[in-house]
C-alpha positions in Angstrom: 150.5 63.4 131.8 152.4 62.6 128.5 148.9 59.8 128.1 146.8 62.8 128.9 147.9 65.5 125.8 148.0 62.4 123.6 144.1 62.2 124.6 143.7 65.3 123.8 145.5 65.3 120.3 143.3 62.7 119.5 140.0 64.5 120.0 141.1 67.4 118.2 142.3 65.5 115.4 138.8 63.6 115.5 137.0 67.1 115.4 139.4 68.4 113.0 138.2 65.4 110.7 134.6 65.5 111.2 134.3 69.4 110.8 136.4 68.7 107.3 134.3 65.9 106.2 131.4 67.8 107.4 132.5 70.6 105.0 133.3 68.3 101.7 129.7 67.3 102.0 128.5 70.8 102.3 130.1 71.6 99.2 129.4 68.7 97.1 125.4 69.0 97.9 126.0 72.2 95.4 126.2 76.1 96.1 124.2 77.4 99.4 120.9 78.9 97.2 119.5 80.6 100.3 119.7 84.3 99.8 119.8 84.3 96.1 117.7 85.8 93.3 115.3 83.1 92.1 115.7 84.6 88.7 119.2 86.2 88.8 119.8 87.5 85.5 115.9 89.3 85.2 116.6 92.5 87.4 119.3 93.5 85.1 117.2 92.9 82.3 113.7 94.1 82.8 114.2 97.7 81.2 114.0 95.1 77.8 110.9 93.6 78.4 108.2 93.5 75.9 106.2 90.4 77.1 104.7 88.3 79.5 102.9 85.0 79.7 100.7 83.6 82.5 99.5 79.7 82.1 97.6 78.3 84.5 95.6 75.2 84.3 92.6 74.3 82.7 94.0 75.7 79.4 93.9 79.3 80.8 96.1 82.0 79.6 97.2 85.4 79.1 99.5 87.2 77.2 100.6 91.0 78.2 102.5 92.8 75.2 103.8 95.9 74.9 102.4 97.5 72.0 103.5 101.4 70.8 104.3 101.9 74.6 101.1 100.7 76.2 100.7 97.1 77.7 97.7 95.3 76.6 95.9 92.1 77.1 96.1 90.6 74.5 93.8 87.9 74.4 91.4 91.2 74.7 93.3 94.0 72.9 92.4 96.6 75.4 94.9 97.8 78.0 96.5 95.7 81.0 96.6 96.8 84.5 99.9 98.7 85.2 99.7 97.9 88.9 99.5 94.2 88.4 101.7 94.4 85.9 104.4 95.7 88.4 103.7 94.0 91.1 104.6 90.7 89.1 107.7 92.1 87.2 108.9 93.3 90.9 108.2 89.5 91.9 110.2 88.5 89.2 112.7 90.5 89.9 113.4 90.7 93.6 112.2 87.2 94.7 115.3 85.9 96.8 114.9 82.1 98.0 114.7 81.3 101.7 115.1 77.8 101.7 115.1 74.5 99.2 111.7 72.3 99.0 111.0 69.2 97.4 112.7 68.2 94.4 110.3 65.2 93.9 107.9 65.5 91.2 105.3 63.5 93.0 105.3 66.5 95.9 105.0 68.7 93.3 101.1 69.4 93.9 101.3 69.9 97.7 103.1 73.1 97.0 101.1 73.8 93.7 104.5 73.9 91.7 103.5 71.6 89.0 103.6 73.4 85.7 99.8 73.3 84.4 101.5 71.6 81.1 101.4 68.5 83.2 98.1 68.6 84.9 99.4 70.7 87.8 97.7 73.7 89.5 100.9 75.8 89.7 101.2 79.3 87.3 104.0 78.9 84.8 104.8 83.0 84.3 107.4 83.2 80.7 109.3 87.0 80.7 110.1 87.8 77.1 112.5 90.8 75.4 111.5 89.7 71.7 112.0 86.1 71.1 114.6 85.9 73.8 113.6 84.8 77.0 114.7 86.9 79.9 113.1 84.2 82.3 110.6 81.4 83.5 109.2 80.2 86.6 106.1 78.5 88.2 104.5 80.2 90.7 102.5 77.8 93.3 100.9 78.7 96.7 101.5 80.9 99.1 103.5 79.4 102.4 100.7 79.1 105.2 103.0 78.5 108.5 105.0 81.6 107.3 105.3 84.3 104.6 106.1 83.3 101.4 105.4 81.8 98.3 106.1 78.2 96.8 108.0 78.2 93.1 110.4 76.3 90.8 112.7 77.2 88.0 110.3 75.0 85.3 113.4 72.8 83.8 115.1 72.2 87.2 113.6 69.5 89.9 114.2 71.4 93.3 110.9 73.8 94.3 112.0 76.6 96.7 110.1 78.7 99.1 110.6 82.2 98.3 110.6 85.6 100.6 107.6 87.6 99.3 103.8 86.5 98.1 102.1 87.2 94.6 98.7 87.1 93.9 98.5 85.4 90.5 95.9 84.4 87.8 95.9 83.3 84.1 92.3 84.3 83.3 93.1 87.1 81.0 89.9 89.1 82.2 91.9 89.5 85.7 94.6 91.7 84.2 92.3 94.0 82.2 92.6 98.2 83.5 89.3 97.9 85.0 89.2 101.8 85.7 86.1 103.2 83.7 85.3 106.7 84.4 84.9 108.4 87.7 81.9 111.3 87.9 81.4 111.4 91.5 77.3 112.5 92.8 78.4 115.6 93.8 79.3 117.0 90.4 76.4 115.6 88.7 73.4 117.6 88.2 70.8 115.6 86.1 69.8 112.2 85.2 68.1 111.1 82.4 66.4 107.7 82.6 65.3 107.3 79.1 62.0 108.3 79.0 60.7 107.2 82.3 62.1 109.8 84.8 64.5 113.1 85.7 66.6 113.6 88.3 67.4 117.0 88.6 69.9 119.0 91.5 70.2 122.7 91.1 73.8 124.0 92.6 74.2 124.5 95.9 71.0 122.0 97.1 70.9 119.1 99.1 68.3 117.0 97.7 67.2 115.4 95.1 64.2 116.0 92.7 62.3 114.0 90.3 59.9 114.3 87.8 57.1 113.3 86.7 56.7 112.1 90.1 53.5 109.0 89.9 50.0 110.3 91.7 50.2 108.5 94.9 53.4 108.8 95.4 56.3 111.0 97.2 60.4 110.5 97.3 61.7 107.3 98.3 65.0 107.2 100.5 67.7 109.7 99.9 70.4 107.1 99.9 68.6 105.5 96.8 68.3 108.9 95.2 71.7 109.8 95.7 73.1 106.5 94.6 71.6 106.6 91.2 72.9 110.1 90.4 76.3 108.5 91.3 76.4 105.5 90.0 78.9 106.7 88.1 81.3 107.1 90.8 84.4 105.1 90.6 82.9 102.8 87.7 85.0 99.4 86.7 84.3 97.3 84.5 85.1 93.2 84.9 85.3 92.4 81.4 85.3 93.6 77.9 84.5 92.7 74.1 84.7 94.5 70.8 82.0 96.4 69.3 80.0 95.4 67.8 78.5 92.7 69.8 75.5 90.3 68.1 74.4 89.6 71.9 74.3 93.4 72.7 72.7 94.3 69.9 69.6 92.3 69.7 69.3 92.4 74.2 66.8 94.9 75.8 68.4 97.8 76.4 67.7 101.1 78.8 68.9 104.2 78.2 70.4 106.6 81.1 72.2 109.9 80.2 74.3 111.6 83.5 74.7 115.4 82.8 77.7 117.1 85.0 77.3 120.9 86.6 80.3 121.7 83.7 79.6 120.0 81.0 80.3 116.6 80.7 77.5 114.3 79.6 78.2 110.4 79.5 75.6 108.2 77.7 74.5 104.5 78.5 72.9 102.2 77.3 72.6 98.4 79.3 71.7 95.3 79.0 70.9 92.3 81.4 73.3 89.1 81.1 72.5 86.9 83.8 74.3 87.8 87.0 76.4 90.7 84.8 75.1 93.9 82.6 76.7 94.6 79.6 77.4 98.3 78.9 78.1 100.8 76.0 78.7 104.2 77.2 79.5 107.3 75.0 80.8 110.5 76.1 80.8 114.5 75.3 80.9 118.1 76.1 77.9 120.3 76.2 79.0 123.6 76.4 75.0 125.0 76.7 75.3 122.7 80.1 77.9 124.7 81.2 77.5 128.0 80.8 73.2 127.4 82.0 74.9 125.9 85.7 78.5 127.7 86.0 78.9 129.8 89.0 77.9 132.9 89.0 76.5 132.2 85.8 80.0 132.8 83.6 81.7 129.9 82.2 85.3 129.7 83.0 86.8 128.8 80.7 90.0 126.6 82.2 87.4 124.8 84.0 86.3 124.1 80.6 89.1 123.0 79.0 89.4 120.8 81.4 85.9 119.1 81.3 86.6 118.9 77.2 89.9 117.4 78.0 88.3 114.5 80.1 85.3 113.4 78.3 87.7 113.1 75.3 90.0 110.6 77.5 87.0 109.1 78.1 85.7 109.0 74.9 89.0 107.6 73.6 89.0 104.8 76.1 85.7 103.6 75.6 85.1 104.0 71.9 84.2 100.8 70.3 83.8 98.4 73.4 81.3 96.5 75.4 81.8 96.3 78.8 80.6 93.7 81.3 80.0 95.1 84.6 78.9 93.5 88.0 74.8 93.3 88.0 74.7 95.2 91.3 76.6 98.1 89.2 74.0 97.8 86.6 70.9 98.5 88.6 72.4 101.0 90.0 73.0 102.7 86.7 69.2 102.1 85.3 67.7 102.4 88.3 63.5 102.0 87.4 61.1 104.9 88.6 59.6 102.3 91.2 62.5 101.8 93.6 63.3 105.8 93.7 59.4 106.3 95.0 57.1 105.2 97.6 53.2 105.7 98.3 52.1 108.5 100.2 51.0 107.5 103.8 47.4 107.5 104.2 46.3 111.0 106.2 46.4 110.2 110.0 43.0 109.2 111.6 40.9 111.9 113.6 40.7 110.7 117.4 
């Protein structure tokens, strides 16, 4: 018996002394990281930031300041997007790891967290208050057998998976506001194509008219009708450069003019630059345009205060600038004469 709880004694003093070595190697591999912030000290200190850099590789780069209260791009000098530009401070600041990676520098790559400073494809992202830094990290890819994204803190050799996904890019066109204007078809009562053709839609109607309309000819599709009086709709740009522009200037350009029921009147004129359009665009109040189609034929006059108000944020936004838009957008806005009409079917045949 006495043989039996010396057996015993010994396995527990054998468990006893694997469970503490067990624990003396936990702790000299370092603290457990799982859980933590990947950027601890940046939550606290966001309120102070004033600017961000994105790197990525082949020498692209942004830089997003704050400038008199508004972010900008400033590789562009014309406002940032403010939902991007959340979305990556709340990465920043709420990224917690889930697990260690690679600390090898040759298995950088195959989770993108090579800083683009040595030839890697991963996003080094630099968080600024002044000259202090509040922060670095590069960003790699996104986790494919679970959620997640790749990263590494850019002077330390372990990579770490982290708990929530960012979709990232240093081209400093991709952080631009790409808002425009929105004058949706249905408040939109004329269109001016240069000299070449009117659109015209008194209130209240449902279609279309234009004028002159070609002998020979009759209304094409509605949907084609409809899409070039709102063209306007919901307009974005995908890039931008300073008036005045030598490659604007000396381009074919058409004219278009979009006249709302209340007064507001945006001016184009476009150009053709391969598969893009370049765009100026002006913008007023006609007050003549308002009181000709206002209900009931009195202008009221908060409606237009209102309509003043907006062309002059619009005005203010687009002032001095040359936008690039999608080609698609483009044709849509200068629509030609010969796509809005088709040839009037010959008369039926007597039997």
């Amino acid at each position: 018996m006495q043989h039996k709880h010396l057996a015993y004694l010994a396995v527990g003093v054998l468990v006893l002394s694997l469970a503490a070595s067990f624990s003396l190697n936990k702790s000299e591999m370092g603290p457990a990281t799982e859980s933590a912030a990947i950027l601890p000290g940046f939550a606290a200190a966001q309120d102070r930031l004033s600017e961000l850099r994105v790197a990525g590789k082949e020498d692209k780069s942004t830089t997003l300041k704050q400038e008199q209260g508004r972010w900008l791009v400033a590789e562009r000098g014309y406002p940032a997007s403010l939902s991007k530009l959340r979305t990556l401070v709340d990465f920043l600041a709420t990224a917690k790891i889930v697990e260690e990676k690679t600390a090898l520098r040759e298995n950088y790559e195959k989770l993108g967290v090579a800083a683009p400073a040595e030839g890697g494809s991963g996003t080094l992202v630099t968080a600024l208050a002044g000259d202090k830094t509040l922060g670095r990290l590069v960003v790699g890819r996104q986790a494919s057998a679970t959620r997640g994204q790749f990263a590494r803190l850019p002077d330390e050799a372990p990579s770490y998976l982290l708990d929530k996904e960012l979709e990232l890019g240093a081209d400093p066109a991709s952080w631009l506001d790409t808002a425009l204007l929105d004058l949706p078809e249905a408040e939109v009562q004329r269109v001016e194509q240069g000299g070449s053709y009117v659109l015209t839609r008194e209130r209240g109607a449902s279609a279309w008219q234009l004028s002159p309309l070609p002998a020979g000819k009759q209304l094409g599709d509605s949907y084609l009708l409809a899409g070039t009086a709102g063209a306007l709709a919901g307009l974005e740009l995908v890039d931008v450069q300073r008036a005045p522009s030598a490659e604007f200037d000396q381009a074919d350009k058409r004219s278009v003019r979009f006249y709302a029921y209340d007064g507001r009147v945006v001016e184009l004129e476009l150009a053709k630059r391969g598969e893009h359009a370049l765009l100026r665009l002006s913008a007023r109040f006609d007050e003549a345009q308002a009181k000709t189609h206002a209900p009931g034929g009195k202008l009221d006059e908060a409606a237009a205060k209102a309509a003043k108000a907006q062309v002059e944020e619009w005005a203010k936004r687009t002032e001095g600038w040359i936008f690039t838009l999608y080609a698609t957008r483009g044709e849509s806005l200068a629509r030609p004469l010969s796509e809005l009409v088709q040839d009037i079917p010959p008369p039926a045949k007597k039997p």
